[in-house]
N, C-alpha and C positions, 0 to 999 in steps of 0.2 A: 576628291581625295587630296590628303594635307602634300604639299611638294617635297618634305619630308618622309613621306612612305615610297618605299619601293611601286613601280607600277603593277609587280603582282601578286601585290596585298590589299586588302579591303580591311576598314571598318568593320565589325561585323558584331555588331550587337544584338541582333537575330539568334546567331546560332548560339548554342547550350552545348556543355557538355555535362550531361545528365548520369549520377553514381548509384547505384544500388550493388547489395550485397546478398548473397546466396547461400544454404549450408551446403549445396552439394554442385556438382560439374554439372550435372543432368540437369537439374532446375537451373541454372544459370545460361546453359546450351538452351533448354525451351524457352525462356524470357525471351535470349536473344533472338533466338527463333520467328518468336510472334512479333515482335515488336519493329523487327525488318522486314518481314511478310505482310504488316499491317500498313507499311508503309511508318508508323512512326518515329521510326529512327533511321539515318541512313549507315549509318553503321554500329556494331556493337562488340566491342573487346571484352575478354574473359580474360583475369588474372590470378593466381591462388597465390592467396593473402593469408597472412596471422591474425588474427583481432584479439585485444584485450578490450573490455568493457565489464560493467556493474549491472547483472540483471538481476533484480528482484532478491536484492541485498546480498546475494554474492560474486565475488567475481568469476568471471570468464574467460577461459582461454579458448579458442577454435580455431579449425582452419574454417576458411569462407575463399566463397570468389566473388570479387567486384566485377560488377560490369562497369566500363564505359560509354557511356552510348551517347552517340551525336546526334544531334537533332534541333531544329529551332523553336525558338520560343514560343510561336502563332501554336507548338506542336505538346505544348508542355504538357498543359495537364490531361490530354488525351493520353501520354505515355505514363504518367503519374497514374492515373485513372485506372491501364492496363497492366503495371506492378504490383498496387492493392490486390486487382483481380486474381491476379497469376500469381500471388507468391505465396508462399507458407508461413512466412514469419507473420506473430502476430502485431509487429510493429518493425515492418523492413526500413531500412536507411532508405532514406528518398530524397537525393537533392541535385541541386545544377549549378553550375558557375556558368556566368557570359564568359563568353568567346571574343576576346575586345578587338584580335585582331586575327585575319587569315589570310591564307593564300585564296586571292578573286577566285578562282579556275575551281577550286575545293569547295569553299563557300558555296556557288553557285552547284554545285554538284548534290550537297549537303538538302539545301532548297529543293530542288528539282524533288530528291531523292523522296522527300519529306510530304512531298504534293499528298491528297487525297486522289484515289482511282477512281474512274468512273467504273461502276457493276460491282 
């Protein structure tokens, strides 16, 4: 760890914070759902958002709700994989930013949370 970081903060190029968007509570509630029961993500925020975009030569106004969902990298495209599966859009937002830097104690929480179960 640089002598410049606090002692509890990590590096942490591992974890992701992974975004998709939803048209309704309910479908954004089941994503998150699965997607922490599955072990994929160790946790997953819902927020209701406005979007403007360009579908299919018109524009769009909607409400939607993003998820957040934290998870690591080793974790990505199994989470990616079970968005396709699960979601209704036929082209849902799917993407991640690294996490450059966390709290150790979190990070390590994040990991743990993200393992695969045995059974």
């Amino acid at each position: 760890m640089p002598a410049s970081m606090p002692p509890n903060q990590c590096e942490s190029m591992s974890l992701l914070a992974v975004f998709t968007t939803t048209g309704s509570r309910a479908e954004a509630e089941r994503l998150a759902t699965a997607l922490v029961e599955g072990h994929l993500v160790a946790c997953a925020q819902i927020s209701e958002i406005e979007s403007r975009y360009e579908w299919q030569g018109a524009l769009q106004l909607e409400r939607e709700w993003r998820l957040l969902l934290k998870t690591t990298a080793a974790r990505y495209a199994a989470v990616e994989a079970a968005i396709r599966a699960l979601h209704s859009y036929e082209l849902p937002a799917i993407y991640a930013l690294p996490v450059a830097q966390a709290d150790a104690a979190y990070a390590a929480w994040v990991e743990k949370s993200c393992q695969p179960r045995d059974g």
